[in-house]
NUSENU-629065 format. One record per atom (N, C-alpha, C): residue number from 1; residue in three letters; atom name; x negated, z negated, y negated. Coordinates in steps of 0.001 Angstrom, whole numbers, plus 500000, padded with zeros to 6 digits. Atoms other than C-alpha are relative to their C-alpha. Last residue first. Layout:
<rs>
R  tiro  nuse  drendren      xx      zz      yy
R   NUM   ALA        CA       X       Z       Y
...
</rs>
This chain:
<rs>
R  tiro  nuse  drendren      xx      zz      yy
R   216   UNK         N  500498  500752  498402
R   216   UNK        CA  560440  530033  586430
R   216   UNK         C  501778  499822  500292
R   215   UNK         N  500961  500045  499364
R   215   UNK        CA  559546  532435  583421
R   215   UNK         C  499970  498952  501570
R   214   UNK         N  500272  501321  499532
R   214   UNK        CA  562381  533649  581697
R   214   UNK         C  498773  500517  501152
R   213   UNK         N  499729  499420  498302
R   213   UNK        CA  561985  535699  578887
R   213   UNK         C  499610  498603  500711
R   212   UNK         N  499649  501295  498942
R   212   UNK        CA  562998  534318  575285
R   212   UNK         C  499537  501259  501529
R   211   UNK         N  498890  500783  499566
R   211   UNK        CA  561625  537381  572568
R   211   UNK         C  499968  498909  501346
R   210   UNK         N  498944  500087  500824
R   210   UNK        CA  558773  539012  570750
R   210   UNK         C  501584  499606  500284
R   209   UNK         N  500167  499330  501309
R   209   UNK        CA  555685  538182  572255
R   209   UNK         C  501337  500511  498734
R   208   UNK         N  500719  498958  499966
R   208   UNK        CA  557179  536151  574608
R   208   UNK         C  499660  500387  498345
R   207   UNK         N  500440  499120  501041
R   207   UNK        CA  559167  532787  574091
R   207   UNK         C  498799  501491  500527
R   206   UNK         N  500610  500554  500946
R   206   UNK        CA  559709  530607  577227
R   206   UNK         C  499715  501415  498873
R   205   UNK         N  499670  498946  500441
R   205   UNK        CA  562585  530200  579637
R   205   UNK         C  498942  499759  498861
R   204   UNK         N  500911  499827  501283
R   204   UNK        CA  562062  527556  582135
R   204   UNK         C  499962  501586  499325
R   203   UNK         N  500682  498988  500198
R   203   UNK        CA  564017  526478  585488
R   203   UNK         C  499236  499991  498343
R   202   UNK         N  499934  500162  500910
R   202   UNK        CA  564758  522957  587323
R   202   UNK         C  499549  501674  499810
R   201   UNK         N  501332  500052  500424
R   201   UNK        CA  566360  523309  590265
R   201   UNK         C  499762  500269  498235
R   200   UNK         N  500209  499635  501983
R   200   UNK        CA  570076  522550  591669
R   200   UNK         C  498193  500119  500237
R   199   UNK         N  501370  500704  500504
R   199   UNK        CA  571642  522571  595141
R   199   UNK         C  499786  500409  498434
R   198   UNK         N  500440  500284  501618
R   198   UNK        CA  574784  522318  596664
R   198   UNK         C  498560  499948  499686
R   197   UNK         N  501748  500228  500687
R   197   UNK        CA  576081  523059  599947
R   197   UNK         C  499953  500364  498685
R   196   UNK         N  500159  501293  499774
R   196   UNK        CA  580032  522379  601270
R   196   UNK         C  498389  499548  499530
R   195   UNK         N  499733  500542  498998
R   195   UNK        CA  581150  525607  599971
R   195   UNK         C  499977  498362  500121
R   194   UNK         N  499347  499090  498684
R   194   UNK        CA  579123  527225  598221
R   194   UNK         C  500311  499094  500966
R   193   UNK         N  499385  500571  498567
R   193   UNK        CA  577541  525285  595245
R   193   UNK         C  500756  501051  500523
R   192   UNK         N  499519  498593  499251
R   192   UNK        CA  574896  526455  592607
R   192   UNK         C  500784  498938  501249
R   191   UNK         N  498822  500587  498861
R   191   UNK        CA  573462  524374  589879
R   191   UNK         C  500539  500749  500551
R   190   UNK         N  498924  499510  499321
R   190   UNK        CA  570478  525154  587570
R   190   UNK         C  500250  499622  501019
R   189   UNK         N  499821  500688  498633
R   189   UNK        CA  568681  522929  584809
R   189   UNK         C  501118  500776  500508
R   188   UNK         N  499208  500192  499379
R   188   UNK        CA  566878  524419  582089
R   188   UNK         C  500198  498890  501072
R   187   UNK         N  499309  500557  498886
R   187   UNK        CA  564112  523795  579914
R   187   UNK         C  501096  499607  500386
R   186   UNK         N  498318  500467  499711
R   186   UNK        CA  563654  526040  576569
R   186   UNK         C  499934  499299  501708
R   185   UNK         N  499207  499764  499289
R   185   UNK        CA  560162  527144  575422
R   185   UNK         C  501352  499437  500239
R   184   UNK         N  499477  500892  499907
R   184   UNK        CA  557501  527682  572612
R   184   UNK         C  501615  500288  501293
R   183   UNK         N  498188  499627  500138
R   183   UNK        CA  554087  528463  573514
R   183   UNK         C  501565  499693  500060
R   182   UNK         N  499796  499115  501348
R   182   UNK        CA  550753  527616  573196
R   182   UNK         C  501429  500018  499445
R   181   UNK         N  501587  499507  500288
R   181   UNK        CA  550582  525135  576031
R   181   UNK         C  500470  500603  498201
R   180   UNK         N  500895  500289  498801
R   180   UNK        CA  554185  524330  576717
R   180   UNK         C  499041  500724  499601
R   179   UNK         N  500910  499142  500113
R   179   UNK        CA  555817  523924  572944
R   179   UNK         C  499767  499469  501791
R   178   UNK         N  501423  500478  501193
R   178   UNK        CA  559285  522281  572595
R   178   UNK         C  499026  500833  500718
R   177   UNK         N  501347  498252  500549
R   177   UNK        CA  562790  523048  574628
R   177   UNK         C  498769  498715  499049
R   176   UNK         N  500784  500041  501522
R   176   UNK        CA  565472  520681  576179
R   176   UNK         C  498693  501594  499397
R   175   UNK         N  500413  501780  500045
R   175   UNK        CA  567810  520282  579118
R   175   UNK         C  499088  499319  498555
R   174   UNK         N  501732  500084  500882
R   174   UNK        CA  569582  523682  578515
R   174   UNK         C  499694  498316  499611
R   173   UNK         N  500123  500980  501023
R   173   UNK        CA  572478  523562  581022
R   173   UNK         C  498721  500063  499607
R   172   UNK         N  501342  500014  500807
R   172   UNK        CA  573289  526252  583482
R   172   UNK         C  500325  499847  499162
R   171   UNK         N  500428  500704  501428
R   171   UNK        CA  575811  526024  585886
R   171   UNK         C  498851  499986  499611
R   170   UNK         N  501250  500496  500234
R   170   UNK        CA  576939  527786  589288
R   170   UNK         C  500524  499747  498993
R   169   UNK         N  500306  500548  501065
R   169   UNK        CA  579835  528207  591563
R   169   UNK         C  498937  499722  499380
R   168   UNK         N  500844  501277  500452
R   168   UNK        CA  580104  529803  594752
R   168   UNK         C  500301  500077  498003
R   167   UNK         N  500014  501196  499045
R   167   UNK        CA  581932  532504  597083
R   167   UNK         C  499708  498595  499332
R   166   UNK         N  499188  499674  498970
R   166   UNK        CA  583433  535394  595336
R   166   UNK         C  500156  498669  500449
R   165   UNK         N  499763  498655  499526
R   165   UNK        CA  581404  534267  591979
R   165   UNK         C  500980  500314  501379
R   164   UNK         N  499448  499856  498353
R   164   UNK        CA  581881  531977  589816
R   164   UNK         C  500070  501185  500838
R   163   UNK         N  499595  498615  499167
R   163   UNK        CA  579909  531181  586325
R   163   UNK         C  500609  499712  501437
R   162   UNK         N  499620  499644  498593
R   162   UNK        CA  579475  528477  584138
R   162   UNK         C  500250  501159  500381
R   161   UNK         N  499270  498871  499020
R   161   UNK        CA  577316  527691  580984
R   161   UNK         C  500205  500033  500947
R   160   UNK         N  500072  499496  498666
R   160   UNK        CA  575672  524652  579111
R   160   UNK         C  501340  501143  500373
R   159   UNK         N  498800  498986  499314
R   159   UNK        CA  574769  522869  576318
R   159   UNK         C  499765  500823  501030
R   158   UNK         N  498817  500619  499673
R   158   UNK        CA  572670  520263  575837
R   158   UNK         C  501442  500949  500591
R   157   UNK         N  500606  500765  498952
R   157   UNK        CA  570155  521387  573575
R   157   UNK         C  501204  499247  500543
R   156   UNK         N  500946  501028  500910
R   156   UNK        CA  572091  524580  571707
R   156   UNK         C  499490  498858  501318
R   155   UNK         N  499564  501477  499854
R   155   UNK        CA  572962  527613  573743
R   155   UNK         C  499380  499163  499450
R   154   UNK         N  498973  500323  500655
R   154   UNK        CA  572044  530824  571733
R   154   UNK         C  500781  498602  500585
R   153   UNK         N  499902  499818  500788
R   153   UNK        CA  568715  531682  573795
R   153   UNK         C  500921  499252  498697
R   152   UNK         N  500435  500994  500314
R   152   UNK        CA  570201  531048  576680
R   152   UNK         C  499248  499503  498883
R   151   UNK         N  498716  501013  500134
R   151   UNK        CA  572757  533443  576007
R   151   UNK         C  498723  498875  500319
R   150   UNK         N  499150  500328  501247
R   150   UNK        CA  570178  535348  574893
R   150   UNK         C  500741  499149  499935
R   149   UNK         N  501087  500671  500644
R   149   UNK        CA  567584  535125  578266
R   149   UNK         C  500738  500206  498082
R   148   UNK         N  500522  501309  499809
R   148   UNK        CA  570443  536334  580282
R   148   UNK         C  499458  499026  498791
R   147   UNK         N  498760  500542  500216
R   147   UNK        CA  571580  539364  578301
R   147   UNK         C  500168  498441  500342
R   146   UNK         N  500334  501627  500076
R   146   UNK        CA  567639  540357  578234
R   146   UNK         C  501382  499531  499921
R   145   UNK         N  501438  500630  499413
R   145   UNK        CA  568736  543727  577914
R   145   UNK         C  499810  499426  499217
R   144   UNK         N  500873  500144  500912
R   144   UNK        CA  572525  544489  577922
R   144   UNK         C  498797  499220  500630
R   143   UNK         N  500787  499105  499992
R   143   UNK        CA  574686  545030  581049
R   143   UNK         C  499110  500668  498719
R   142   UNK         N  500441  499944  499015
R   142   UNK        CA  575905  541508  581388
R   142   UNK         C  498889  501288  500002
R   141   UNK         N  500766  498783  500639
R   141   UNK        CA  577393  541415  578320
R   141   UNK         C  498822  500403  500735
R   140   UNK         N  499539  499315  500644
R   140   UNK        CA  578303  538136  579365
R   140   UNK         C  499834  501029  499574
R   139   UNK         N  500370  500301  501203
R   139   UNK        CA  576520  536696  582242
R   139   UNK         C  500798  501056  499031
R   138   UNK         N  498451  500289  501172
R   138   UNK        CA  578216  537589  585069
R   138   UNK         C  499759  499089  499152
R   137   UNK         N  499037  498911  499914
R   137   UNK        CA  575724  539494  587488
R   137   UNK         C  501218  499369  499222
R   136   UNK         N  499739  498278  500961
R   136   UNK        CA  572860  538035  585753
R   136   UNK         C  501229  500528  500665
R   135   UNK         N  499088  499802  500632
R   135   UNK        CA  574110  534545  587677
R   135   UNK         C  499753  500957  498530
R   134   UNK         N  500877  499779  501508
R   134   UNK        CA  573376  535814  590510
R   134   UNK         C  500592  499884  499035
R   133   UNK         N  499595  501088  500843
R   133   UNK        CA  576327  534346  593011
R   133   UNK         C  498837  499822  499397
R   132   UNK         N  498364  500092  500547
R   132   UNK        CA  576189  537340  595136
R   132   UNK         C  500075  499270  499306
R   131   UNK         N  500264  500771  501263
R   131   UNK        CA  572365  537837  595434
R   131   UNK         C  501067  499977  499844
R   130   UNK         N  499511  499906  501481
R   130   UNK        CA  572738  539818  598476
R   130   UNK         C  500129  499302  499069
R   129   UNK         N  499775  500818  500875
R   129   UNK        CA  570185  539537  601838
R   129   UNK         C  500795  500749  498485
R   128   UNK         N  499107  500625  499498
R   128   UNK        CA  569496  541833  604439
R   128   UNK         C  501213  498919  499167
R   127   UNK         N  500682  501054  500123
R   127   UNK        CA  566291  543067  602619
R   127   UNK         C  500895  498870  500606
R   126   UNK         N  501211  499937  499747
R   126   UNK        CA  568106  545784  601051
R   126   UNK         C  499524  498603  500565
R   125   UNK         N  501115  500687  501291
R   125   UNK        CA  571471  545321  601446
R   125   UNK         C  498759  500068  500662
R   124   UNK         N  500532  498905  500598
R   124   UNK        CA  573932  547107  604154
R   124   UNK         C  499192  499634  498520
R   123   UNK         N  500765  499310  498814
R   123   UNK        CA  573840  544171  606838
R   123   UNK         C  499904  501646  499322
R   122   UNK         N  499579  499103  500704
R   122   UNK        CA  574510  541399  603443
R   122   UNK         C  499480  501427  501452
R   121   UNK         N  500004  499143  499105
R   121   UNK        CA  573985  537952  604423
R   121   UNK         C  500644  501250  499373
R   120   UNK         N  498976  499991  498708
R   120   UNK        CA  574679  535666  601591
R   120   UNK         C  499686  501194  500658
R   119   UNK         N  499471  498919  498755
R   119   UNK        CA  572480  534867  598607
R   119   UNK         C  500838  499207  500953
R   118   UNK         N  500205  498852  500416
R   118   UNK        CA  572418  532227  595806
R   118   UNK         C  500685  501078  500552
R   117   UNK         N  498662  500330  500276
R   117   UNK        CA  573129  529051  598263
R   117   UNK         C  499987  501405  499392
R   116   UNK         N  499407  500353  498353
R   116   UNK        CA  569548  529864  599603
R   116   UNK         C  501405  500138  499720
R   115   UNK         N  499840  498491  499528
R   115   UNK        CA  568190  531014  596132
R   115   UNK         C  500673  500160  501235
R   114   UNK         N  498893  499436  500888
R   114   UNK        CA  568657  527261  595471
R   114   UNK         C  500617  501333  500075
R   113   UNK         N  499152  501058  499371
R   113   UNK        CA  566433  526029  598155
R   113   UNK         C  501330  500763  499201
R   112   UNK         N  500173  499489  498121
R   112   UNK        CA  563440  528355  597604
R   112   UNK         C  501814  499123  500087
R   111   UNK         N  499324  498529  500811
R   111   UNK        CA  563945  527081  593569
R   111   UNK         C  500029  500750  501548
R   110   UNK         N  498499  500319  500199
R   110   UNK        CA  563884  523314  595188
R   110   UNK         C  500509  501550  499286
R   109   UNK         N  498872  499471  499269
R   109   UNK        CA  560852  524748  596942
R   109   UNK         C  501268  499687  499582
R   108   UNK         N  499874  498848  498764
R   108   UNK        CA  558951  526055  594479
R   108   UNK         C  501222  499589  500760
R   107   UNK         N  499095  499461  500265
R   107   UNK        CA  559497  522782  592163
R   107   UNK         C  500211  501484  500610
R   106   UNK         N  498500  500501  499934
R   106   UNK        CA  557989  521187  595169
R   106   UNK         C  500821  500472  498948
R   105   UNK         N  498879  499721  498920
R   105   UNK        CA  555245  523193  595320
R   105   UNK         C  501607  499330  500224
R   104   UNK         N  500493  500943  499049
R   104   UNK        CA  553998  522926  591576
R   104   UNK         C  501016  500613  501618
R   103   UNK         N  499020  501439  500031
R   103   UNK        CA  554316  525372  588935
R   103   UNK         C  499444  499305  501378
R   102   UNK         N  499834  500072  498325
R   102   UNK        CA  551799  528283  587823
R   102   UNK         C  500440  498695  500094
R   101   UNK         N  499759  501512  499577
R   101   UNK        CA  551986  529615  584408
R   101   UNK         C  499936  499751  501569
R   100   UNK         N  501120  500070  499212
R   100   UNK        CA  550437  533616  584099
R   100   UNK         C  500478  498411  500141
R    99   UNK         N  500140  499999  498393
R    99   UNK        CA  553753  534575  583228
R    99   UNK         C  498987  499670  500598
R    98   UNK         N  499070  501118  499307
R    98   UNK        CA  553983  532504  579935
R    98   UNK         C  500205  500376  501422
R    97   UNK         N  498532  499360  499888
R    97   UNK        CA  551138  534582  578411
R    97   UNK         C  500793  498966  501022
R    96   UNK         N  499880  498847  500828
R    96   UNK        CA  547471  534359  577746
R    96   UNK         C  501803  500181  499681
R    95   UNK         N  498946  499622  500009
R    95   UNK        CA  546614  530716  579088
R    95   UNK         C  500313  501398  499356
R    94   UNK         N  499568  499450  501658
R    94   UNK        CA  543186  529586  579327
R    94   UNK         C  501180  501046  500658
R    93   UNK         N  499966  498703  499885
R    93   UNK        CA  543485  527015  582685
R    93   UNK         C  500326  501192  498313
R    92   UNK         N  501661  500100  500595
R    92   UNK        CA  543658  523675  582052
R    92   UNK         C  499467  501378  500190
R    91   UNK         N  500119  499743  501306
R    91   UNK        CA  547269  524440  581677
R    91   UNK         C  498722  499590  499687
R    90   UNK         N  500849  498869  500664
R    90   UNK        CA  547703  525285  585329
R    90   UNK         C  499612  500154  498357
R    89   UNK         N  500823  500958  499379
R    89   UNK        CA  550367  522888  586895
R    89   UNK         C  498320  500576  499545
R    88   UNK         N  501614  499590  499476
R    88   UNK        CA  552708  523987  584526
R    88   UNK         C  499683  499079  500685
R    87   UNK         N  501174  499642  500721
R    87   UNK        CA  555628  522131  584266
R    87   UNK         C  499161  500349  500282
R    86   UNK         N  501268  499818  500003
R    86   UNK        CA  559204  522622  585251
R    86   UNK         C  499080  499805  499683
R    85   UNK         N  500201  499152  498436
R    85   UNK        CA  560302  520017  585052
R    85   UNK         C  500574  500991  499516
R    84   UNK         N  499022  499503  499814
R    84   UNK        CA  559818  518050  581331
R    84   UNK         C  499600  501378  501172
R    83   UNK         N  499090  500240  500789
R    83   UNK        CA  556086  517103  580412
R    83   UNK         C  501327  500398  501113
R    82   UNK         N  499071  499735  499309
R    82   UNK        CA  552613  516875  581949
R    82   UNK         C  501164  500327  498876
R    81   UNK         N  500561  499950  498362
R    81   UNK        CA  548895  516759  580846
R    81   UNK         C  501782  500565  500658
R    80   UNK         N  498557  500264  499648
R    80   UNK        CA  550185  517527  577168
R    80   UNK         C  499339  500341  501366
R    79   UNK         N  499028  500673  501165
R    79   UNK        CA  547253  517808  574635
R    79   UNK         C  501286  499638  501047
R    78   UNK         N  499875  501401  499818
R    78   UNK        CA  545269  519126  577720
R    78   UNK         C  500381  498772  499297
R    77   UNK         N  499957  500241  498759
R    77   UNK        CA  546524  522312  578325
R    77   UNK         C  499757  498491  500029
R    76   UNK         N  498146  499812  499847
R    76   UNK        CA  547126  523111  574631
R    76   UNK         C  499939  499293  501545
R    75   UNK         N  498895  498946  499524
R    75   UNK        CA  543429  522569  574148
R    75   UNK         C  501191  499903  500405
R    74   UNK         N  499167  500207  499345
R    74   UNK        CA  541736  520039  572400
R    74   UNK         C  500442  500757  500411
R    73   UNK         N  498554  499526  500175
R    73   UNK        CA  538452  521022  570164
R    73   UNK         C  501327  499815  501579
R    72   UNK         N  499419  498729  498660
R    72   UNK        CA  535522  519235  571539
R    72   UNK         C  501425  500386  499374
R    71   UNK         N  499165  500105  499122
R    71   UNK        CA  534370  516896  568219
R    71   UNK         C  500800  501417  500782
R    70   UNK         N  498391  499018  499333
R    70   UNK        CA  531985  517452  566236
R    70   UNK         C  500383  499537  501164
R    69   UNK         N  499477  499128  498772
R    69   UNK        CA  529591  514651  565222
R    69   UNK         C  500984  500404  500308
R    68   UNK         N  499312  500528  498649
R    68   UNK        CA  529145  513764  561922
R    68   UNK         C  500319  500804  501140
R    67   UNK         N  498754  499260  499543
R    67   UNK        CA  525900  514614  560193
R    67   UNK         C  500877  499566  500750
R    66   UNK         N  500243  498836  498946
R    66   UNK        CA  523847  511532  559144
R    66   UNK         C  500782  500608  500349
R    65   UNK         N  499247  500512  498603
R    65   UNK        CA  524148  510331  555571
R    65   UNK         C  499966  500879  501014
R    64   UNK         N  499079  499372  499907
R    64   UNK        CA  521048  511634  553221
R    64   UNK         C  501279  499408  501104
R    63   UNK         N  500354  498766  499075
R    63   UNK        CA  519175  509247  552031
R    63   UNK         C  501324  500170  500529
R    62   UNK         N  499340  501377  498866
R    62   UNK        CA  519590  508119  548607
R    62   UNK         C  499614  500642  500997
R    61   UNK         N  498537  499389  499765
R    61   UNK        CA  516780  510233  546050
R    61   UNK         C  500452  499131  501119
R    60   UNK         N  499947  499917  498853
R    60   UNK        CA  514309  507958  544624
R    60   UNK         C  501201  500615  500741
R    59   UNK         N  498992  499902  498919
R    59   UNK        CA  514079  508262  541110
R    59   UNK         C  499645  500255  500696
R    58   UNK         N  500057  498447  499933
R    58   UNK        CA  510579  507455  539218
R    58   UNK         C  501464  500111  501110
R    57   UNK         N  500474  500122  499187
R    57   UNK        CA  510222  504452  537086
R    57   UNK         C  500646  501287  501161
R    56   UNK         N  498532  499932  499284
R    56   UNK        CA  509843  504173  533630
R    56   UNK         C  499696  500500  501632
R    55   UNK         N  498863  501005  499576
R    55   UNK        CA  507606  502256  531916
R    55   UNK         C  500619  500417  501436
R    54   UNK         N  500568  500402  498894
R    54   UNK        CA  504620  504792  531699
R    54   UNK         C  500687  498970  500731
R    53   UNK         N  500503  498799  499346
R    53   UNK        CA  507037  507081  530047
R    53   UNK         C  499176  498949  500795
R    52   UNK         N  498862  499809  499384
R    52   UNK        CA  508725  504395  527721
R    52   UNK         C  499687  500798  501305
R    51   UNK         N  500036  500430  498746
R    51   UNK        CA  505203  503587  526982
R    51   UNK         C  501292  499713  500572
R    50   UNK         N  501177  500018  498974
R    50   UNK        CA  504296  506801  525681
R    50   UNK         C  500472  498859  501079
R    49   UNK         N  499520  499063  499410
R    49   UNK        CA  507919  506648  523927
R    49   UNK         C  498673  500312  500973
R    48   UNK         N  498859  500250  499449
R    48   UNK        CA  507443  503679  522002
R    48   UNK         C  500413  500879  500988
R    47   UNK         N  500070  500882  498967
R    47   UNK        CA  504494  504364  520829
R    47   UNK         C  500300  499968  501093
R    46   UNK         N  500597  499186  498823
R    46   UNK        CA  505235  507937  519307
R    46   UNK         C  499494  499003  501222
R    45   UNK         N  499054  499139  498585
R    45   UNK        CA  508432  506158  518069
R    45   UNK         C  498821  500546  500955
R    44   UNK         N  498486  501438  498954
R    44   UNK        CA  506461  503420  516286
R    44   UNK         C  500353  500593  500628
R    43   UNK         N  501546  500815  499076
R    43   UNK        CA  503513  506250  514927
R    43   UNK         C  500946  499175  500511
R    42   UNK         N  500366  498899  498970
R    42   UNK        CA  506832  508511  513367
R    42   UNK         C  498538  498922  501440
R    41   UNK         N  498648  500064  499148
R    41   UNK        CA  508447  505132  511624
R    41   UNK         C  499584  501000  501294
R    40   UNK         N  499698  500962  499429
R    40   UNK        CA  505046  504758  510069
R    40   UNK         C  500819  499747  501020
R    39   UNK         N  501133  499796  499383
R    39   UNK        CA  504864  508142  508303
R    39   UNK         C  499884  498683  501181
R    38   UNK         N  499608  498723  499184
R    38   UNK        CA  508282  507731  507124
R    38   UNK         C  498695  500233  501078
R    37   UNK         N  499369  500903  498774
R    37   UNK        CA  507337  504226  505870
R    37   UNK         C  500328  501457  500992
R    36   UNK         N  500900  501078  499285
R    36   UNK        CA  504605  505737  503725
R    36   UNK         C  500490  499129  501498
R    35   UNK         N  501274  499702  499517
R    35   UNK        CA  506410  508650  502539
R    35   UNK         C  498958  499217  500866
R    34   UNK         N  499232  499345  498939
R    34   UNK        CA  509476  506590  501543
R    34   UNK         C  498986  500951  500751
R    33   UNK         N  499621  500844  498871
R    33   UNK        CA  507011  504667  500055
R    33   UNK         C  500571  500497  500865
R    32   UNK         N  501339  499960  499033
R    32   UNK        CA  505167  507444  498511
R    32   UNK         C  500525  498823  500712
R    31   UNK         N  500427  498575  499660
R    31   UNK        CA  508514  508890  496437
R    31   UNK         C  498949  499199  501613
R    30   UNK         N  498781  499811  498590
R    30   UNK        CA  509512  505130  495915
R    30   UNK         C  499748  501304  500593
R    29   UNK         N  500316  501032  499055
R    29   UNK        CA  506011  504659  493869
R    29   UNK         C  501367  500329  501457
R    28   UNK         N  500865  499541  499401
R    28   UNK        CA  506945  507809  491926
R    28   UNK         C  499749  498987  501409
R    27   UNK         N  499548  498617  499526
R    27   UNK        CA  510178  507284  490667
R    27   UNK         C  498933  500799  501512
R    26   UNK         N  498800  500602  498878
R    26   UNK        CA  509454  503638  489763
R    26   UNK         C  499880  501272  500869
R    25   UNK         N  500715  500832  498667
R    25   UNK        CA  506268  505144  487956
R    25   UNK         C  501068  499468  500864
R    24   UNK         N  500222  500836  500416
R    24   UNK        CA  508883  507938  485849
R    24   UNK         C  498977  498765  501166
R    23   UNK         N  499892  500290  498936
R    23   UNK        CA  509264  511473  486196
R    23   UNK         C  499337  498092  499691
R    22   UNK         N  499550  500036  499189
R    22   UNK        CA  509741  512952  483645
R    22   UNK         C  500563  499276  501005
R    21   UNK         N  499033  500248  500756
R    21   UNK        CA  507437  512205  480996
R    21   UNK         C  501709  499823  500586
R    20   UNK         N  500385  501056  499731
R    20   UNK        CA  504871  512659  483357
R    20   UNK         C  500937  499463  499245
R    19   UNK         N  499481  500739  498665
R    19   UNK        CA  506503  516098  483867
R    19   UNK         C  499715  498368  500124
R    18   UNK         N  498225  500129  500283
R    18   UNK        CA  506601  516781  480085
R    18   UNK         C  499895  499501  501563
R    17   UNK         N  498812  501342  500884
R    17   UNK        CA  503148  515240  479333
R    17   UNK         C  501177  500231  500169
R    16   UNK         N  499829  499618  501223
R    16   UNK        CA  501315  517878  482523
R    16   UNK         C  500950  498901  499113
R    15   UNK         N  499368  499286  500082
R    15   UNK        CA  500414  515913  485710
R    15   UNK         C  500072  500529  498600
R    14   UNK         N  500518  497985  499529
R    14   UNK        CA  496790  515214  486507
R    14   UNK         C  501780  500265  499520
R    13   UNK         N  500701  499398  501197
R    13   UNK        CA  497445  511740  485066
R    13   UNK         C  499292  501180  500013
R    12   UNK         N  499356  499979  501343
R    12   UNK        CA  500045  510668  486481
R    12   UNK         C  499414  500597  499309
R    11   UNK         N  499186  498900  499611
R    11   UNK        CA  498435  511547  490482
R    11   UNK         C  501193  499936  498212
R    10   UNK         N  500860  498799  500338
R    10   UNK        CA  495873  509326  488989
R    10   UNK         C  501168  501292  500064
R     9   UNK         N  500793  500259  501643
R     9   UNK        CA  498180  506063  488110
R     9   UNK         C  499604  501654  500032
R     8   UNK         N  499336  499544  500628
R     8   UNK        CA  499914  506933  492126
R     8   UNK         C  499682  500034  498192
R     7   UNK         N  500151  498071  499990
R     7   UNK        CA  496738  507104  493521
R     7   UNK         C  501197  500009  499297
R     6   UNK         N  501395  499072  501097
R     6   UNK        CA  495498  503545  492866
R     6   UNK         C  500690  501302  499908
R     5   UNK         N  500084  500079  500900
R     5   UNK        CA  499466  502596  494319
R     5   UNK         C  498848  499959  498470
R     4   UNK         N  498622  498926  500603
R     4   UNK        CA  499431  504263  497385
R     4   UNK         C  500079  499983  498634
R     3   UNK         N  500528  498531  500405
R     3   UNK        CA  495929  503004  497884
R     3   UNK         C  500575  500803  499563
R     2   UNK         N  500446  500053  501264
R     2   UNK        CA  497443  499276  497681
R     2   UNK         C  499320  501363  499694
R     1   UNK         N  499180  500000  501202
R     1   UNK        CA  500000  500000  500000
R     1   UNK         C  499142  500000  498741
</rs>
């Protein structure tokens, strides 16, 4: 401070009489203070900032969490080991289509059993045998395709259809529906009597590519 103020006297007396006239010693002295502290304020920050720098301390990135392990995608086959009769016995098996299903022997034979009441001896039929109490032969609209697989189709859960033929009686009741493997289906239940024999099995009608066909 005290050099500021030798120099400010000289720096008066190099100026010309109108600027010294001017400008007055208050005028001047605050000129070189503000100069003096300005200069000052710059050496504090450049401090301050070296040892902000040797201060500071160096991020450590977190570590990373460990990947989670995938999990085996589920397949249709084994989301649903069993359900409502019919059921696959084959859904660990990759599935393409509702005819490639394969059922168990015992719903085999109660459908073996049923086809029994079904036919009746026939000595000009192929195969000896006539399907008389099919009940495509008197389904409504009988001679439309898929006429079957509509009306079941159009029955709600629970409902059910009769037929009679010469000799026998049948029924078919839609027991329920939801997805088997991929696909979505309808479970029956059919009834057939002749006579003094009766039998029933369970059947299955499941979605195709573009409509109900039945599959068991």
């Amino acid at each position: 401070m005290r050099s500021v103020l030798f120099a400010a006297p000289l720096a008066l007396g190099l100026l010309a009489p109108g600027a010294a006239a001017a400008q007055s010693f208050g005028d001047l002295l605050g000129k070189a203070a503000k100069t003096a502290g300005a200069a000052a304020e710059a050496r504090r920050a450049a401090k301050a900032g070296k040892a902000g720098k040797a201060g500071k301390a160096e991020a450590v990135p977190a570590p990373a969490a460990p990947p989670a392990t995938a999990q085996p995608a589920q397949s249709a086959g084994t989301a649903a080991a069993n359900g409502p009769a019919p059921w696959p016995i084959n859904l660990n098996e990759r599935i393409f289509s509702p005819s490639t299903f394969k059922f168990s022997e015992e719903d085999k034979a109660a459908k073996a059993a049923f086809n029994a009441i079904v036919r009746v001896p026939c000595n000009d039929c192929e195969g000896g045998f006539d399907y008389e109490a099919s009940a495509r032969r008197f389904v409504p609209d009988k001679d439309a395709y898929n006429a079957l697989e509509k009306l079941v189709a159009g029955l709600a859960v629970g409902g059910s259809w009769s037929w009679k033929s010469r000799g026998a009686t049948g029924k078919l009741t839609v027991v329920s529906e939801g997805p088997v493997a991929q696909f979505q289906c309808r479970q029956v239940r059919w009834e057939i009597t002749r006579g003094k024999a009766s039998a029933a099995r369970p059947g299955l009608f499941c979605m195709g590519k573009k409509e109900l066909v039945e599959v068991f």
